[in-house]
C-alpha positions in Angstrom: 0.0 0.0 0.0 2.8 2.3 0.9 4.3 1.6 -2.8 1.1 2.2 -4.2 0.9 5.6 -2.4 4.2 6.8 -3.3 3.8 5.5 -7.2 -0.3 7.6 -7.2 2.1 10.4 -5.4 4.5 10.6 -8.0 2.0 10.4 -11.0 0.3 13.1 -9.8 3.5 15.2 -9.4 4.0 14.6 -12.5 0.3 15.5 -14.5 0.6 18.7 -12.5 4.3 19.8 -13.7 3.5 18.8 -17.3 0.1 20.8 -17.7 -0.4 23.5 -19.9 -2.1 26.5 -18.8 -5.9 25.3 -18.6 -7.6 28.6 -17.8 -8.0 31.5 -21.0 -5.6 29.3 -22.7 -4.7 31.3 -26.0 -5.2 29.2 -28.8 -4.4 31.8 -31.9 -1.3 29.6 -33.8 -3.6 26.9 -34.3 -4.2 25.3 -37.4 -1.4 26.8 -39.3 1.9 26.2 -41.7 4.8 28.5 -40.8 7.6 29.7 -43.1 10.9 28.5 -40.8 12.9 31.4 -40.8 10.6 32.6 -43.3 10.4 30.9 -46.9 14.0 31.2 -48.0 15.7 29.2 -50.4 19.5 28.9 -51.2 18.8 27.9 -54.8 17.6 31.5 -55.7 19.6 33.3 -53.4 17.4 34.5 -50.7 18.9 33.8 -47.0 17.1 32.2 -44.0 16.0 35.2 -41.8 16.3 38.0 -44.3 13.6 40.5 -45.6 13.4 38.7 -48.4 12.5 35.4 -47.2 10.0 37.3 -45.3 8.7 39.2 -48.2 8.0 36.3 -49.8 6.4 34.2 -47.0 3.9 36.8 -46.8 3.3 36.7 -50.8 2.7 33.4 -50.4 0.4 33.8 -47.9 1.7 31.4 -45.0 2.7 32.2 -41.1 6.2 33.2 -40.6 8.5 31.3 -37.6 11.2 33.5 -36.9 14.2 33.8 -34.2 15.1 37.5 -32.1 17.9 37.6 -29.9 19.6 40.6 -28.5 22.7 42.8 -30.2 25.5 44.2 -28.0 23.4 47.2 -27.4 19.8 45.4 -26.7 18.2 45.7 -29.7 16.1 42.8 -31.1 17.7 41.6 -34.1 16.5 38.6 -36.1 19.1 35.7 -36.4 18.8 32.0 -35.3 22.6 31.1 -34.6 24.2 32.2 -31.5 27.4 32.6 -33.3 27.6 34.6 -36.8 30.0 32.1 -38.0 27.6 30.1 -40.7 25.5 32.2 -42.1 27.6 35.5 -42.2 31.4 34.0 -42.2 32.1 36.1 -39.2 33.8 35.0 -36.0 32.0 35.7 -32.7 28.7 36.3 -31.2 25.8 38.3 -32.1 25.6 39.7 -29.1 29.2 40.9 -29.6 28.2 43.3 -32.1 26.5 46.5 -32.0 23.3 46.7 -34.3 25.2 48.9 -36.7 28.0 46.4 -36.5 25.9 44.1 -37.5 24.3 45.6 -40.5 27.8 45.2 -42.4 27.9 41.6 -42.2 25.9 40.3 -45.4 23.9 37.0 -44.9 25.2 34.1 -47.1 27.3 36.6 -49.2 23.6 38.5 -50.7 22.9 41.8 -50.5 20.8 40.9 -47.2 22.0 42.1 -44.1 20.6 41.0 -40.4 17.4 42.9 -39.4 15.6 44.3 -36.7 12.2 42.8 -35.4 10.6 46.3 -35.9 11.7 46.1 -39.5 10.4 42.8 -40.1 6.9 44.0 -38.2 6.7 46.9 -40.4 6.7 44.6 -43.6 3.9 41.9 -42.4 1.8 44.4 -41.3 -0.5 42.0 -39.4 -1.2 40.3 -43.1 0.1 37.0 -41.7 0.8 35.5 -38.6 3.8 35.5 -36.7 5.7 32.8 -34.6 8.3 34.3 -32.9 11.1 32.4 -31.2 13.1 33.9 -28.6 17.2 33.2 -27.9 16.7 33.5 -24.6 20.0 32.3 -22.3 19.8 32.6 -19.1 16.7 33.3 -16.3 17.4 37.7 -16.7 14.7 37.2 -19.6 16.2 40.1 -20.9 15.0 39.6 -24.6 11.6 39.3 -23.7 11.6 42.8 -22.4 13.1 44.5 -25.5 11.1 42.3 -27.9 8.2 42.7 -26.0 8.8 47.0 -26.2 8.4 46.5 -30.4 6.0 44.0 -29.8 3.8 46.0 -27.7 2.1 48.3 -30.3 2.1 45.2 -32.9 -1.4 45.2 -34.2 -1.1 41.7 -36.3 -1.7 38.3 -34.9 2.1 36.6 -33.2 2.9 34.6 -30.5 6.1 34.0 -28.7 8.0 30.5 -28.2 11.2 29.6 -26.5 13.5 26.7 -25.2 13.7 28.8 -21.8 10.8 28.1 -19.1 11.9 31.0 -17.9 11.5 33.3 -20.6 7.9 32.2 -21.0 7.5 32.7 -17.2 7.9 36.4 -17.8 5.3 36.6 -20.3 3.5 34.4 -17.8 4.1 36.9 -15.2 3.7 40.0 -17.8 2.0 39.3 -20.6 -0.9 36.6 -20.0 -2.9 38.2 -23.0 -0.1 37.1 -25.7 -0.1 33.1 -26.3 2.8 31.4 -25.3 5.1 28.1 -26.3 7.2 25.8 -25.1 10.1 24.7 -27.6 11.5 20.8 -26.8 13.2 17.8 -28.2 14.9 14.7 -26.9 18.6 16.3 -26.4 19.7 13.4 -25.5 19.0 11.0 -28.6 19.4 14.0 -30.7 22.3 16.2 -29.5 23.7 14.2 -27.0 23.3 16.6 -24.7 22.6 14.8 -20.7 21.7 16.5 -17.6 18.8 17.1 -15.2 18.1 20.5 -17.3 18.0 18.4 -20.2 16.1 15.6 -18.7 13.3 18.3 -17.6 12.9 20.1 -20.7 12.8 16.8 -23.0 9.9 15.6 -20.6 8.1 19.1 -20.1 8.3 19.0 -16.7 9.1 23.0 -16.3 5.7 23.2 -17.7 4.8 24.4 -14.3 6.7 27.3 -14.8 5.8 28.0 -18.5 2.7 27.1 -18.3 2.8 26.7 -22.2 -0.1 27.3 -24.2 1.2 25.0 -27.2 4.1 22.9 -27.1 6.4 22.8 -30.0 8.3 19.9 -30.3 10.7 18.2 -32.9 9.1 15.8 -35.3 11.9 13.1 -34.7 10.0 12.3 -31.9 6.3 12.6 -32.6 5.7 10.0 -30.2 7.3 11.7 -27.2 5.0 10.9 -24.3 5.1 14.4 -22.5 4.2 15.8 -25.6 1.2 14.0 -26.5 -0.2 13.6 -22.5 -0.5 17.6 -23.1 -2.5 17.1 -26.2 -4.4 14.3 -25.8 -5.4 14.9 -22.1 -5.0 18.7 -21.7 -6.1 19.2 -25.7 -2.8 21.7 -25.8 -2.1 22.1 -29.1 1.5 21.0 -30.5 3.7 22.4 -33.3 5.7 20.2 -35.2 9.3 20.9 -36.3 11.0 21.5 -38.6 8.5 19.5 -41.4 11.0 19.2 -45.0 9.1 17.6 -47.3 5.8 16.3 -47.9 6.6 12.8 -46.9 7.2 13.8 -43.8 4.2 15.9 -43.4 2.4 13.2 -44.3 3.7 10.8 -41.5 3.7 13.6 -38.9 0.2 14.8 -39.4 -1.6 12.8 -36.6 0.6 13.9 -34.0 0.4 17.9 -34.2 -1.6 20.4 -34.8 0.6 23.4 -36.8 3.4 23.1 -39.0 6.7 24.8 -39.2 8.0 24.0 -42.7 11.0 24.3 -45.5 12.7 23.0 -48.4 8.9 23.0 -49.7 5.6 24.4 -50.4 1.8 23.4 -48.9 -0.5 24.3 -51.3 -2.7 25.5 -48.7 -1.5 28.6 -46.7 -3.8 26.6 -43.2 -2.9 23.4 -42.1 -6.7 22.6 -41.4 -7.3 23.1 -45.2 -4.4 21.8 -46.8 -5.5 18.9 -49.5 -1.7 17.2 -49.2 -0.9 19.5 -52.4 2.6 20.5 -53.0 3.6 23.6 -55.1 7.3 24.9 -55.9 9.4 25.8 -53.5 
């Protein structure tokens, strides 16, 4: 009896620390293919996280997944890598640069050049929606405050994702209004990367601190348990990534809810309408 107690004690633990926010739950990414890093593509020239890519996302019609971290002076800049090194052939971090330092470094040797979140909200212009991921590294939160100063008079439809508990804590804390999600994986099939940190996040269990309102989780394991618990018991919704072709989005369909795409096209621009189509990428 004393076994069964502590095994009912520990299952219950753990339901509470995975659950999603239950209460005005913000459900507005549902349903929908996003760009990753908007809809770039190296064949014609047009860099991941550039104005172009994000141009032509919005031609096209589809959400936009994008990544803002800080510059040496705090200003929101959209890149995904911590370091410059692969995308602009420039040693050190972004956050080692200035934002005017930054604009000379050219993105995959184009004519593109790193830009600000307020640039890249001035050209949606609330036409499509936004998913926007933020580099958060360590519990200050510190991006969320600058992003969340551009974000602030935003009138288009966005929500806000990150790897950090923490940094969705502060929109938690701040923010309840915007919709909130928590990024995940299995680091430790996929990177190799071990730890109790690790071992939490894989599992969801800083959910408590999040309280997510979607979970976004790779698609190399669709069948992580956390993850689908959350949707199948708490119905939180779950976006898949990164989805590169349509075989793929095919075999991930039943286990998520949005997509984050590239490499190809949907036809349709929602995932709850999309026929299985594929146009040019």
């Amino acid at each position: 009896m004393r076994e069964m107690g502590w095994l009912l004690g520990a299952a219950g633990a753990y339901i509470v620390a995975i659950m999603p926010r239950m209460r005005h739950r913000a459900e507005r990414m549902n349903g929908v293919f996003y760009a990753h890093r908007g809809l770039h593509s190296q064949e014609r020239g047009i860099p991941e996280n550039s104005m172009a890519a994000f141009r032509r996302a919005v031609e096209a019609g589809y959400g936009i997944e994008l990544d803002v971290q800080l510059s040496k002076d705090e200003r929101p800049v959209i890149f995904h890598d911590v370091t410059l090194k692969r995308v602009c052939s420039v040693d050190g971090r972004v956050s080692d640069y200035t934002y005017e330092e930054l604009r000379q470094f050219p993105l995959a040797g184009t004519g593109e050049r790193i830009p600000l979140l307020s640039e890249v909200l001035d050209l949606v212009d609330g036409r499509v929606p936004l998913l926007v991921e933020l580099k958060c590294p360590d519990f200050r939160a510190l991006v969320c405050r600058r992003a969340d100063e551009v974000l602030s008079d935003y009138r288009g439809e966005y929500t806000v994702e990150s790897f950090n508990p923490f940094a969705l804590y502060w929109y938690r804390r701040h923010r309840p209004d915007i919709c909130r999600g928590q990024l995940a994986m299995n680091f430790q099939r996929q990177e190799g990367h071990y730890g109790l940190d690790r071992f939490a996040a894989r599992h969801l269990l800083t959910n408590f601190i999040a309280r997510p309102d979607f979970i976004a989780y790779d698609i190399r394991d669709k069948e992580a348990v956390s993850k689908n618990l959350c949707r199948r018991l708490f119905h939180c919704p779950s976006a898949a990534w990164t989805v590169r072709s349509p075989e793929q989005l095919k075999r991930v369909r039943p286990y998520y809810d949005s997509f984050i795409f590239e490499g190809f096209r949907p036809a349709a621009v929602r995932a709850d309408r999309d026929r299985g189509d594929v146009l040019n990428a």
